[in-house]
Backbone atoms as SQL, in Angstrom:
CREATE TABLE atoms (id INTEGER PRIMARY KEY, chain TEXT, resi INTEGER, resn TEXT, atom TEXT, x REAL, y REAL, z REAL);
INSERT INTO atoms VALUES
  (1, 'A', 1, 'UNK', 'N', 89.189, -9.828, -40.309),
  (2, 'A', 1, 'UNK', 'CA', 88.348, -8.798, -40.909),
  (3, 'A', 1, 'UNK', 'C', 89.273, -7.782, -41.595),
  (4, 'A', 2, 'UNK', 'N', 89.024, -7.621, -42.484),
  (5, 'A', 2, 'UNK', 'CA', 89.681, -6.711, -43.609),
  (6, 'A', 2, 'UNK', 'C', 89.382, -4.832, -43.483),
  (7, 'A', 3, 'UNK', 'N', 90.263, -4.078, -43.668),
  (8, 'A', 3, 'UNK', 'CA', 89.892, -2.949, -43.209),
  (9, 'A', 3, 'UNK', 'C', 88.702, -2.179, -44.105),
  (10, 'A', 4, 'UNK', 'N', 88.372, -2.939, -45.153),
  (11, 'A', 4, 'UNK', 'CA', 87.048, -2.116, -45.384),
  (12, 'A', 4, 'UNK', 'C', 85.822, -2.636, -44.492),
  (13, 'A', 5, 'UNK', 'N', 85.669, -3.765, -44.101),
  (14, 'A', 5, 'UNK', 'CA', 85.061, -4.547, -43.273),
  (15, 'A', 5, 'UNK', 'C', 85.022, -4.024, -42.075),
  (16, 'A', 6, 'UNK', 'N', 86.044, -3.567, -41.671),
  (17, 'A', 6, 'UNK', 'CA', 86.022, -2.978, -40.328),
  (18, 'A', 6, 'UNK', 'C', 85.457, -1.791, -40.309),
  (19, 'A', 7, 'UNK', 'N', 85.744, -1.206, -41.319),
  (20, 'A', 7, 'UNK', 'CA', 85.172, 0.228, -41.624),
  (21, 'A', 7, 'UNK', 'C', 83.963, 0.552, -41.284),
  (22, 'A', 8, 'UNK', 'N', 83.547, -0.552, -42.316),
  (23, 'A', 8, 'UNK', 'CA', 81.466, -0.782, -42.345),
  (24, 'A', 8, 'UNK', 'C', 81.059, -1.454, -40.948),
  (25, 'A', 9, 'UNK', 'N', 81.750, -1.956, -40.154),
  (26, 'A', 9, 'UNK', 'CA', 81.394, -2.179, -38.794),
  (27, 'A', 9, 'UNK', 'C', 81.332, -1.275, -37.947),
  (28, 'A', 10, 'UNK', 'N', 82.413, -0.461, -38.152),
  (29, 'A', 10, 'UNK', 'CA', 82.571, 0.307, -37.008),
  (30, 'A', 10, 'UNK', 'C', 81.489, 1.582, -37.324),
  (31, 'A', 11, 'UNK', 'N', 81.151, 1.897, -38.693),
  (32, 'A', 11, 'UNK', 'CA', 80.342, 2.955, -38.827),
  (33, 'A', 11, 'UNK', 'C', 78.417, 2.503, -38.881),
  (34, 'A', 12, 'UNK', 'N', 78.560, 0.994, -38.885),
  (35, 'A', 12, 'UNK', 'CA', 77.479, 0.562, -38.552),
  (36, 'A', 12, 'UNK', 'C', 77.161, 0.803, -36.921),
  (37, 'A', 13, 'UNK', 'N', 77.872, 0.575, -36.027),
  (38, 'A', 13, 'UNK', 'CA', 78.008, 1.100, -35.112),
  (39, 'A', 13, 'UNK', 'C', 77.795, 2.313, -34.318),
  (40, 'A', 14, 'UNK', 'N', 78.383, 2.968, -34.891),
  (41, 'A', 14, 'UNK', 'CA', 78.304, 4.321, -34.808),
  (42, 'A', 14, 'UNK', 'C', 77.102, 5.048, -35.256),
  (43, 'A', 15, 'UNK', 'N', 76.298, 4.565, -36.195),
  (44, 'A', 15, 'UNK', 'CA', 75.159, 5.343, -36.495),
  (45, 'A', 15, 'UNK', 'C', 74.000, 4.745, -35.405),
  (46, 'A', 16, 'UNK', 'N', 74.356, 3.524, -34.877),
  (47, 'A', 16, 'UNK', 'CA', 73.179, 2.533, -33.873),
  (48, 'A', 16, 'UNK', 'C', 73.362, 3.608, -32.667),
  (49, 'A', 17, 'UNK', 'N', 74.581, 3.884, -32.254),
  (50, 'A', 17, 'UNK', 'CA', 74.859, 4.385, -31.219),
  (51, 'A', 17, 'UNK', 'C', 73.730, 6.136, -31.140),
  (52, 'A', 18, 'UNK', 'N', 74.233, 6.781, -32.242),
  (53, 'A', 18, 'UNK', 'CA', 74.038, 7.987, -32.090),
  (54, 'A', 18, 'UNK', 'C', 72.343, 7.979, -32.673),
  (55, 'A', 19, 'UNK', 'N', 71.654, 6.941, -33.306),
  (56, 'A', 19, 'UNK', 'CA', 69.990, 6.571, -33.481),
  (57, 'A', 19, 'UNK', 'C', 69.809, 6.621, -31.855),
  (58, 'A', 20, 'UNK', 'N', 70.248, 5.929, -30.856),
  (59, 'A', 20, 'UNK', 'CA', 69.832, 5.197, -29.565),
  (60, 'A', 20, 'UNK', 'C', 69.761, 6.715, -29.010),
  (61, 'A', 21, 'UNK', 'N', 70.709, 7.905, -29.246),
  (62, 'A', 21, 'UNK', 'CA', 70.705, 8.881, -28.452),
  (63, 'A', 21, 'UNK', 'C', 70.090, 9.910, -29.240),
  (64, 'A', 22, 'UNK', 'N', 69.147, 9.813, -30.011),
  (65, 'A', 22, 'UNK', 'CA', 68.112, 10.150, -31.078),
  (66, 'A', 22, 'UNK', 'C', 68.425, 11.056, -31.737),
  (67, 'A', 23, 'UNK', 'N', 69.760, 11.051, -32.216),
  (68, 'A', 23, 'UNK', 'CA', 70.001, 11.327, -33.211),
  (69, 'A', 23, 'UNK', 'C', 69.303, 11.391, -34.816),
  (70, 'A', 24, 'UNK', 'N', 69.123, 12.260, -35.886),
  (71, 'A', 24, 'UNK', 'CA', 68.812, 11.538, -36.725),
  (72, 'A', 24, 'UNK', 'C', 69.860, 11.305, -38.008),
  (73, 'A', 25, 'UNK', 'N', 69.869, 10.823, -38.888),
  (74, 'A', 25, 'UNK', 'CA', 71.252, 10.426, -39.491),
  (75, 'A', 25, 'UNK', 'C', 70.237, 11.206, -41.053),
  (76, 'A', 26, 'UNK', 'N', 70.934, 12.150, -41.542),
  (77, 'A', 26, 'UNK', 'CA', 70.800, 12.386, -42.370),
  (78, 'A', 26, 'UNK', 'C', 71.680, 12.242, -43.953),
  (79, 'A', 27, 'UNK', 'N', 72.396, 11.316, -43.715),
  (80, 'A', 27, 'UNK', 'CA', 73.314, 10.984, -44.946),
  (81, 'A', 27, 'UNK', 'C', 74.315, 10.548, -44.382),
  (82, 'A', 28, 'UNK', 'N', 74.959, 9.452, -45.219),
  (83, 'A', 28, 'UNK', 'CA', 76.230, 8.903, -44.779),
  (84, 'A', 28, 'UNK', 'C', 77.428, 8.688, -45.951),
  (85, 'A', 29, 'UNK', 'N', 78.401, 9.142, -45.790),
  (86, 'A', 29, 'UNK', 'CA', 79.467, 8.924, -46.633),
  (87, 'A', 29, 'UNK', 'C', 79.559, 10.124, -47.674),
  (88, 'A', 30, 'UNK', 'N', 79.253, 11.152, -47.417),
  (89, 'A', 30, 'UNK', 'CA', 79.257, 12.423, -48.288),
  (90, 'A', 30, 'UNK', 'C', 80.508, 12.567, -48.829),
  (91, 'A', 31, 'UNK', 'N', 80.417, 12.662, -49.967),
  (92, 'A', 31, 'UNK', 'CA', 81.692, 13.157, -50.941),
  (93, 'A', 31, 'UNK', 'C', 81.505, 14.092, -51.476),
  (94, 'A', 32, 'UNK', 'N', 82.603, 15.037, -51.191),
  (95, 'A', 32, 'UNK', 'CA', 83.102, 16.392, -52.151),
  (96, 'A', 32, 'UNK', 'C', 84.049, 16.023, -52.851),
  (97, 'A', 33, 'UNK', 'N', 85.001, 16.931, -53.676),
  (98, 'A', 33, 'UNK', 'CA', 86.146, 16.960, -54.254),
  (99, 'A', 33, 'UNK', 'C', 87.173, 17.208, -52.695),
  (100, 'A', 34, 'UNK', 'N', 86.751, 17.716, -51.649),
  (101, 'A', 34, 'UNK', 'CA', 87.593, 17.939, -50.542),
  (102, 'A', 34, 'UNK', 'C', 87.847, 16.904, -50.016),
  (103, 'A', 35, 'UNK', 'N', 86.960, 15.749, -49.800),
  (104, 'A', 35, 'UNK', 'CA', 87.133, 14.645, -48.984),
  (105, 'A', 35, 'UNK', 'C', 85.631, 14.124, -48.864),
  (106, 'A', 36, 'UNK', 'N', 85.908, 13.559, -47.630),
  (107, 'A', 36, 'UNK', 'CA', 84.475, 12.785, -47.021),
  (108, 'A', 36, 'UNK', 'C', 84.061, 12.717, -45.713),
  (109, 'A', 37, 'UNK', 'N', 82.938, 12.737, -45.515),
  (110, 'A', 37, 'UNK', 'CA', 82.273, 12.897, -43.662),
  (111, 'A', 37, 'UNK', 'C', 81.504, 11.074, -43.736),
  (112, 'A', 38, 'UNK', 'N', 82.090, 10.839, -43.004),
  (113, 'A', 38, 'UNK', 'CA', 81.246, 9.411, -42.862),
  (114, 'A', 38, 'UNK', 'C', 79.873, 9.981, -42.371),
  (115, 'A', 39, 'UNK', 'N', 78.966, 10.535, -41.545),
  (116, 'A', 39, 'UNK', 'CA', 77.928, 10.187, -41.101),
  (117, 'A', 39, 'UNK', 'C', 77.626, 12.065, -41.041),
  (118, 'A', 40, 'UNK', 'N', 76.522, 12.515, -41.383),
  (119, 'A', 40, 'UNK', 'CA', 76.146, 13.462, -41.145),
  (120, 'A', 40, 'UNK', 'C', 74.591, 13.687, -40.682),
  (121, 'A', 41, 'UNK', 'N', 74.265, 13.887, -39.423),
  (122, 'A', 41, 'UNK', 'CA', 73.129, 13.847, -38.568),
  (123, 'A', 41, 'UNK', 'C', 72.442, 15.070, -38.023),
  (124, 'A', 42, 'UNK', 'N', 71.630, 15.286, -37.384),
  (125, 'A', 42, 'UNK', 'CA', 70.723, 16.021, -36.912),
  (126, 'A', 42, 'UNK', 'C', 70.675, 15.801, -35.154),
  (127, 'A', 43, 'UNK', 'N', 71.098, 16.442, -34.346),
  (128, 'A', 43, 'UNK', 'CA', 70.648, 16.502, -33.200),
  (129, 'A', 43, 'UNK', 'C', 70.392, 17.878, -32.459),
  (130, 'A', 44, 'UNK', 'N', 69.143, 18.000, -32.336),
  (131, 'A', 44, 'UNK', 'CA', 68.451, 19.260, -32.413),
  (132, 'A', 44, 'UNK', 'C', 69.061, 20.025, -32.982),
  (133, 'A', 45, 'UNK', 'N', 69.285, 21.423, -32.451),
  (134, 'A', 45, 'UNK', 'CA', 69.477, 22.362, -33.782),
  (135, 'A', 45, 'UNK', 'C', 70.911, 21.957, -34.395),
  (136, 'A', 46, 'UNK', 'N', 71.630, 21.221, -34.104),
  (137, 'A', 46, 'UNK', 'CA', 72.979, 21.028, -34.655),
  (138, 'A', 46, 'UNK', 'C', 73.270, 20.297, -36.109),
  (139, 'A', 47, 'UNK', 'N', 73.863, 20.430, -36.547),
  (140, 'A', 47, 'UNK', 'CA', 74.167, 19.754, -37.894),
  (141, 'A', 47, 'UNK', 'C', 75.539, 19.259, -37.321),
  (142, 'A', 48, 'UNK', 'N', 75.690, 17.519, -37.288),
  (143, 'A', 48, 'UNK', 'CA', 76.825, 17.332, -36.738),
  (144, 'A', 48, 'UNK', 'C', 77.196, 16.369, -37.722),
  (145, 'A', 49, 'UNK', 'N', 78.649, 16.592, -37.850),
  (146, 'A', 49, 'UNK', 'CA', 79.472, 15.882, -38.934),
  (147, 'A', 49, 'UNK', 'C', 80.312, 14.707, -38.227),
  (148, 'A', 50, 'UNK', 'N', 80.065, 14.016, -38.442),
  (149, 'A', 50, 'UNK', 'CA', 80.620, 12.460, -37.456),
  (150, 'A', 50, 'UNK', 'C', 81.380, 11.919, -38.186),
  (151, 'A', 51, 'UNK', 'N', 83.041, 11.817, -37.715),
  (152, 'A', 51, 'UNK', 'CA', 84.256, 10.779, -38.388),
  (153, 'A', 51, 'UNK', 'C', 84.202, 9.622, -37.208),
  (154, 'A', 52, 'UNK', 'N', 83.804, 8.287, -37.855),
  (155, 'A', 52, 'UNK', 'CA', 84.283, 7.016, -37.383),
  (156, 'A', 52, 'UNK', 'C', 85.313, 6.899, -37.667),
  (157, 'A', 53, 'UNK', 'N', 86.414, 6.190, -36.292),
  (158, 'A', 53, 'UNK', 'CA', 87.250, 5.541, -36.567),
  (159, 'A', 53, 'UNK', 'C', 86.952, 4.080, -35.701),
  (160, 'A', 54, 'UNK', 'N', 87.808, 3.120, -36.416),
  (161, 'A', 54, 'UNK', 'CA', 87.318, 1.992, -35.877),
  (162, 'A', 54, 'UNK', 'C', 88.621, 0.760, -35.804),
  (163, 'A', 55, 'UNK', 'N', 88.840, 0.450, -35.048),
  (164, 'A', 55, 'UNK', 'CA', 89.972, -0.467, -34.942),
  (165, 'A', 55, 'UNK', 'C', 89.548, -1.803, -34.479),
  (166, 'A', 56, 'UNK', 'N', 91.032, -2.710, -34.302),
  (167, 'A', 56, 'UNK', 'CA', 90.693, -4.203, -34.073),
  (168, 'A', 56, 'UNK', 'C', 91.366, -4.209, -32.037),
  (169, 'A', 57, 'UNK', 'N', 92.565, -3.583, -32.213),
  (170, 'A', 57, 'UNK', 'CA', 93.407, -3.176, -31.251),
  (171, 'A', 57, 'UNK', 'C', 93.387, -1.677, -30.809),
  (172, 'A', 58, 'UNK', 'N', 94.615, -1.374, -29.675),
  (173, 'A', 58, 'UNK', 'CA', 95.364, -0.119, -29.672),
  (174, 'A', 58, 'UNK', 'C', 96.656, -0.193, -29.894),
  (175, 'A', 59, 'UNK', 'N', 97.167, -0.983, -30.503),
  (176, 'A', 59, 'UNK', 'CA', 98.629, -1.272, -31.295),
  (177, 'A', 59, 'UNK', 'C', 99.206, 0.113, -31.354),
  (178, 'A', 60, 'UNK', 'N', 98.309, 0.845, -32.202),
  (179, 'A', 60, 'UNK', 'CA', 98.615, 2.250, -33.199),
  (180, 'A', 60, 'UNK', 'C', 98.086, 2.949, -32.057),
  (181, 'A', 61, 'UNK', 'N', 97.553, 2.999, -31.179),
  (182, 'A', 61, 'UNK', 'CA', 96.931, 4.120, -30.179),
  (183, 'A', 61, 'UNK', 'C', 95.183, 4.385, -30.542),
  (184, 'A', 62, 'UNK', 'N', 94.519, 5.440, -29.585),
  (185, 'A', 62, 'UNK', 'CA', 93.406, 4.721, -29.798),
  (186, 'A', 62, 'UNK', 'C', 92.585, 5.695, -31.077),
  (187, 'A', 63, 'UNK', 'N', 91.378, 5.337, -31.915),
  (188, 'A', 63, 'UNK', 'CA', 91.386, 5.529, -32.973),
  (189, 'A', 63, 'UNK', 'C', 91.024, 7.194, -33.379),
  (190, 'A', 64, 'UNK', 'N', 90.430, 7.545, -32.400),
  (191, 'A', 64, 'UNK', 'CA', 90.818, 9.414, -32.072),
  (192, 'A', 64, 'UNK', 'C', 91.817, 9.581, -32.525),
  (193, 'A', 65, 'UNK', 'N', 92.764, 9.287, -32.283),
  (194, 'A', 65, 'UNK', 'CA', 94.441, 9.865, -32.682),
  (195, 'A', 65, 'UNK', 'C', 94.582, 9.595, -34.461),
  (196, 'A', 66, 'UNK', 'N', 93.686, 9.184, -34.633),
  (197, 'A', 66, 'UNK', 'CA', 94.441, 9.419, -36.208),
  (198, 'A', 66, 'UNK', 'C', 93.594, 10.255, -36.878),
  (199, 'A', 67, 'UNK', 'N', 93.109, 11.455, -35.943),
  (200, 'A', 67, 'UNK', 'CA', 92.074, 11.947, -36.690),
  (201, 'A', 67, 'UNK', 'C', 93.411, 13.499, -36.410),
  (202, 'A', 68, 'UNK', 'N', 94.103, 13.452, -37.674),
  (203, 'A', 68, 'UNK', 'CA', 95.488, 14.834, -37.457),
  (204, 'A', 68, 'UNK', 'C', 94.556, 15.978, -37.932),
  (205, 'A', 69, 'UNK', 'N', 95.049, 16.901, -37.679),
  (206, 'A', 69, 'UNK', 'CA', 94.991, 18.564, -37.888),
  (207, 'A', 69, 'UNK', 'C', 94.714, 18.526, -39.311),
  (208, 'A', 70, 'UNK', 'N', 95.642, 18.014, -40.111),
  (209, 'A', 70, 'UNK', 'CA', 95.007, 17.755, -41.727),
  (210, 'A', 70, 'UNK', 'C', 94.101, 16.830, -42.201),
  (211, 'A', 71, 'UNK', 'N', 93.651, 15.991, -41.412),
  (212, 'A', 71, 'UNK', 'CA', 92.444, 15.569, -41.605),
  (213, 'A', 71, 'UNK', 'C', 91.346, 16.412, -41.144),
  (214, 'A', 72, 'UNK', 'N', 91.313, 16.801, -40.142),
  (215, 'A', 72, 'UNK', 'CA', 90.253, 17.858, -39.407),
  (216, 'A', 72, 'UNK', 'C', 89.676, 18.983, -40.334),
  (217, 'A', 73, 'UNK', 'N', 90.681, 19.448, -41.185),
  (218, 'A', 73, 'UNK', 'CA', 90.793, 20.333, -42.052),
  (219, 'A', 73, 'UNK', 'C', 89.970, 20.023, -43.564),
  (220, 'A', 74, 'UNK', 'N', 90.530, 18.797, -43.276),
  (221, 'A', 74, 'UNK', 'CA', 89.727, 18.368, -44.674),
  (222, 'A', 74, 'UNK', 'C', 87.950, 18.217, -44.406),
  (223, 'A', 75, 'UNK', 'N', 88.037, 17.342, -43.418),
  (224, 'A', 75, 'UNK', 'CA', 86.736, 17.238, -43.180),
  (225, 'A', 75, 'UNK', 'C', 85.746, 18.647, -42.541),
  (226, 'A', 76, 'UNK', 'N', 86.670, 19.208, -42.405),
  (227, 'A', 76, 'UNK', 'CA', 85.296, 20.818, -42.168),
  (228, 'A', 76, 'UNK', 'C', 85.619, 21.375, -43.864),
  (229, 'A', 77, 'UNK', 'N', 86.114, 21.237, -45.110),
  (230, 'A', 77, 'UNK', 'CA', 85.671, 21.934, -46.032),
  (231, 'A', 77, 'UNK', 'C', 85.135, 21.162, -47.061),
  (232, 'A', 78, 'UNK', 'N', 84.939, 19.575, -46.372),
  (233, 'A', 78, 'UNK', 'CA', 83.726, 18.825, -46.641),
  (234, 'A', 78, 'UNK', 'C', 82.176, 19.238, -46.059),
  (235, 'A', 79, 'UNK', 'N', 82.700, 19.636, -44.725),
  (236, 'A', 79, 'UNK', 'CA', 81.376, 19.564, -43.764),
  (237, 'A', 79, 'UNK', 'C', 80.968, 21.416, -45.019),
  (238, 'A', 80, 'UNK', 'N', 81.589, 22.178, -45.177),
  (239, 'A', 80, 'UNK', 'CA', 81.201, 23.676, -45.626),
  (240, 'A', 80, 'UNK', 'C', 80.879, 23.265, -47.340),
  (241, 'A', 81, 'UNK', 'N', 80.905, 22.642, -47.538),
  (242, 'A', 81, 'UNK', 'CA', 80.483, 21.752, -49.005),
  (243, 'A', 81, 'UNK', 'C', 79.390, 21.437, -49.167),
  (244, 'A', 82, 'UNK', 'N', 79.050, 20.311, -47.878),
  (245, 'A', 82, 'UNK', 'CA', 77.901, 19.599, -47.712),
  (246, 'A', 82, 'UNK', 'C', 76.867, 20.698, -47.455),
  (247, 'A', 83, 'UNK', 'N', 77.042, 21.801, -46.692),
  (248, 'A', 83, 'UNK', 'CA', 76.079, 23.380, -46.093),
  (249, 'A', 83, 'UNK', 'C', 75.806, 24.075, -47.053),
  (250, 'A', 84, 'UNK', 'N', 76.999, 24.245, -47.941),
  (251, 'A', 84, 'UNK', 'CA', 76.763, 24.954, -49.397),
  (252, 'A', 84, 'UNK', 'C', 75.448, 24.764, -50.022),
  (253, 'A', 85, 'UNK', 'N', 76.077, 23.428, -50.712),
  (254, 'A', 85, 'UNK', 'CA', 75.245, 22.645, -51.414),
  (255, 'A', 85, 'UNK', 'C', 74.018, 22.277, -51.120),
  (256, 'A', 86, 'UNK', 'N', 73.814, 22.174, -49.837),
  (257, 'A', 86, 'UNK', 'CA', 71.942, 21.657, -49.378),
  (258, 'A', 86, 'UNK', 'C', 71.955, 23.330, -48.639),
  (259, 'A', 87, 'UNK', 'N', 72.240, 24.314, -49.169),
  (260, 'A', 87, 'UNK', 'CA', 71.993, 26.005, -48.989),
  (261, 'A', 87, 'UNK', 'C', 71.744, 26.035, -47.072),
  (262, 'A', 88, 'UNK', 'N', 72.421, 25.285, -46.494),
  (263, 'A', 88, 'UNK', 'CA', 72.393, 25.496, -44.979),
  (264, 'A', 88, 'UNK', 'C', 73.152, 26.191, -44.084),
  (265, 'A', 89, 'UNK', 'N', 73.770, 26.792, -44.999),
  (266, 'A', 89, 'UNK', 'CA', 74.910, 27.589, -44.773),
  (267, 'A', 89, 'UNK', 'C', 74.967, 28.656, -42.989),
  (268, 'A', 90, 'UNK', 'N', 73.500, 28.819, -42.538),
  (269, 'A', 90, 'UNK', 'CA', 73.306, 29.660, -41.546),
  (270, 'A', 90, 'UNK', 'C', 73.222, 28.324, -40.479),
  (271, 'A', 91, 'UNK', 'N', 73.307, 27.392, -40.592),
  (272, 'A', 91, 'UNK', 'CA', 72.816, 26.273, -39.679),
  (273, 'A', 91, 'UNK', 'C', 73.882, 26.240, -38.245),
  (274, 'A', 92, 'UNK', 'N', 73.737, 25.782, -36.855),
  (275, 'A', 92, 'UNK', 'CA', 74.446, 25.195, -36.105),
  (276, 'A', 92, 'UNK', 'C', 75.240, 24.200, -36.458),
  (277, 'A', 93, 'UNK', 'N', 76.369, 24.381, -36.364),
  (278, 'A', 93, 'UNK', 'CA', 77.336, 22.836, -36.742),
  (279, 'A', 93, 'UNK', 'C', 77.990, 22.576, -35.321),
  (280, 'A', 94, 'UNK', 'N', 78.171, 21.240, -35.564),
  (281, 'A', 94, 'UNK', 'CA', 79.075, 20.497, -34.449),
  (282, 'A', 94, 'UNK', 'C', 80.136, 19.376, -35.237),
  (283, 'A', 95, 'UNK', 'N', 81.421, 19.002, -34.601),
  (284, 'A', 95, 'UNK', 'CA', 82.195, 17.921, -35.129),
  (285, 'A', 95, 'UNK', 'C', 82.144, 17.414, -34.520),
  (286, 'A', 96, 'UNK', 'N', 82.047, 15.765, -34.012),
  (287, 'A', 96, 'UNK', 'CA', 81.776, 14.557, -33.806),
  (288, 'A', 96, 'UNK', 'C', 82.849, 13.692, -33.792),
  (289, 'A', 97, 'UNK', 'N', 83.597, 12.878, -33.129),
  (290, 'A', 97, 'UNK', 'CA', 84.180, 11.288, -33.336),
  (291, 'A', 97, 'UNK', 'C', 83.409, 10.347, -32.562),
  (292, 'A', 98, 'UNK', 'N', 83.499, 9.310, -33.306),
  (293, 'A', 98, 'UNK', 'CA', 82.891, 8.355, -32.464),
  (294, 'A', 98, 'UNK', 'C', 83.926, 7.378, -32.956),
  (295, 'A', 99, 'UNK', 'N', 84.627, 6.875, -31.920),
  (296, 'A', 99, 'UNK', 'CA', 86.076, 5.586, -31.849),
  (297, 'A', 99, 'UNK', 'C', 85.259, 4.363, -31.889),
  (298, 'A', 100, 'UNK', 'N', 85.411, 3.148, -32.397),
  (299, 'A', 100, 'UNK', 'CA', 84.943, 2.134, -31.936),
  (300, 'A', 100, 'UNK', 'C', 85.865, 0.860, -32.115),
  (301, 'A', 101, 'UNK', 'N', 85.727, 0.271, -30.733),
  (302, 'A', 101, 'UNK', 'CA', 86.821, -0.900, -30.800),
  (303, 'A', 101, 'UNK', 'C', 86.291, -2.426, -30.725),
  (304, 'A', 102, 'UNK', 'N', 86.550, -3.110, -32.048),
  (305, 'A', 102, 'UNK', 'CA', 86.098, -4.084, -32.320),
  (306, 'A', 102, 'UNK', 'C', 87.103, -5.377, -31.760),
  (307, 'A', 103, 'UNK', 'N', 86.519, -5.750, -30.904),
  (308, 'A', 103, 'UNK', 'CA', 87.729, -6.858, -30.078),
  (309, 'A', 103, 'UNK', 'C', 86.818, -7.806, -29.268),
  (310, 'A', 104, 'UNK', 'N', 87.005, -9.241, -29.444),
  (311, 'A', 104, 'UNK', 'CA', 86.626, -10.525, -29.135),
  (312, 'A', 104, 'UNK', 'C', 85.329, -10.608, -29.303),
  (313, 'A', 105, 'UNK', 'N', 84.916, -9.991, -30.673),
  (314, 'A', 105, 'UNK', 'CA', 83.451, -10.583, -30.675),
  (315, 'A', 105, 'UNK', 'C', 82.858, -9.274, -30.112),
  (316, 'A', 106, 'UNK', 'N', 83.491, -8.281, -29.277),
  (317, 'A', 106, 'UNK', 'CA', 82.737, -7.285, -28.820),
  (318, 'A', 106, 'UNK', 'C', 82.953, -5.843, -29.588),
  (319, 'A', 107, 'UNK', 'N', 81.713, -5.440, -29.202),
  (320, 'A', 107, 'UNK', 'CA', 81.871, -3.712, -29.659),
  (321, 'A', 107, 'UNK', 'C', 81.993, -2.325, -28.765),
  (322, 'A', 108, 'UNK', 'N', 82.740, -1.904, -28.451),
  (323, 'A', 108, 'UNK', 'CA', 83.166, -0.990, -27.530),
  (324, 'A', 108, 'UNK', 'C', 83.411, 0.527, -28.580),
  (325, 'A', 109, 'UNK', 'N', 82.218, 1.384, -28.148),
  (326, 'A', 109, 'UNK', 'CA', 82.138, 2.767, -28.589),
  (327, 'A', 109, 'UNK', 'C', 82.622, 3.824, -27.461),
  (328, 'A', 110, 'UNK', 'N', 83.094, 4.765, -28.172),
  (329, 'A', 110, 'UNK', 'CA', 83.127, 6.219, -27.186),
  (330, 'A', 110, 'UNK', 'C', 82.675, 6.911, -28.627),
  (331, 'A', 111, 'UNK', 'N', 82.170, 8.147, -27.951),
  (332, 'A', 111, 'UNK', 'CA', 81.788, 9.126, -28.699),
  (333, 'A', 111, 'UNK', 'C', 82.059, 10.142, -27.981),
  (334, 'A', 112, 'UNK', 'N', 82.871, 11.103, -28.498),
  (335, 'A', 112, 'UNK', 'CA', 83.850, 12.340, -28.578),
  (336, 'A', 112, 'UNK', 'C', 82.788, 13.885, -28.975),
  (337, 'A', 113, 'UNK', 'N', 81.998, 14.123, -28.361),
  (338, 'A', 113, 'UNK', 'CA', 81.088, 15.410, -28.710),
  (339, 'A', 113, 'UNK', 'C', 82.031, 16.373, -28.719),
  (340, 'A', 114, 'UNK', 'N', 81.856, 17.829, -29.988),
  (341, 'A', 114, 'UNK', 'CA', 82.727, 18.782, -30.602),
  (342, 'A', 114, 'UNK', 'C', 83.903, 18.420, -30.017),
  (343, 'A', 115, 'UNK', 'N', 84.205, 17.858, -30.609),
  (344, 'A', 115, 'UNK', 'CA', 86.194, 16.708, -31.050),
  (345, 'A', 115, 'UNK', 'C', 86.966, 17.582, -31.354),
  (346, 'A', 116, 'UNK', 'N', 86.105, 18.657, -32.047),
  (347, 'A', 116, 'UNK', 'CA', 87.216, 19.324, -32.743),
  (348, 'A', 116, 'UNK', 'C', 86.550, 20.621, -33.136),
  (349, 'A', 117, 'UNK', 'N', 86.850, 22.176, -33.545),
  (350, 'A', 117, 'UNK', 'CA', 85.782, 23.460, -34.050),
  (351, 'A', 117, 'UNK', 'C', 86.620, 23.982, -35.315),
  (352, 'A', 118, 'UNK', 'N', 85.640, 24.335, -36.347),
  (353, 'A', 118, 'UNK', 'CA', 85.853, 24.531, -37.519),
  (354, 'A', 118, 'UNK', 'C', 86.014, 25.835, -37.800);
């Protein structure tokens, strides 16, 4: 499986996961000029900005860890982009990871509630 492949797995994933915990998914793959939020949802009053990461292994460590300080960064002046722009600017926010490890045919999630504060 090829890493865009994995990508779309693991964030297929990730949105099943956080539907099951009734979540609602209000857009996925948001682009600014800052960057991008894979999954941006609704769980009660929160506006939560969700980075999938998704691996085959833990070769590299597990997929939390590649979420650095300058990525974090990027993705909250995506997440203040996305608030701008749909004028939500007063809203509850939360940051989100959800890891998922794709290995023997299986799918193994964690999800990381406020991962990180903006």
């Amino acid at each position: 499986m090829d890493k865009q492949a994995t990508g779309k797995a693991g964030q297929k994933a990730a949105e099943t996961l956080l539907k099951n915990k009734g979540y609602q998914i209000i857009t996925r793959n948001f682009h600014s000029r800052t960057g991008e939020v894979d999954l941006v949802a609704r769980d009660g009053d929160y506006i939560v900005f969700v980075e999938v990461k998704a691996r085959h292994n833990l070769n590299y460590g597990y997929p939390r860890e590649a979420i650095t300080p300058t990525k974090q960064k990027r993705i909250i002046k995506t997440a203040l982009a996305f608030l701008t722009f749909y004028s939500l600017t007063d809203s509850n926010i939360r940051f989100d990871v959800i890891e998922v490890l794709l290995r023997d045919g299986q799918v193994y999630t964690s999800h990381i509630e406020n991962a990180f504060t903006g």
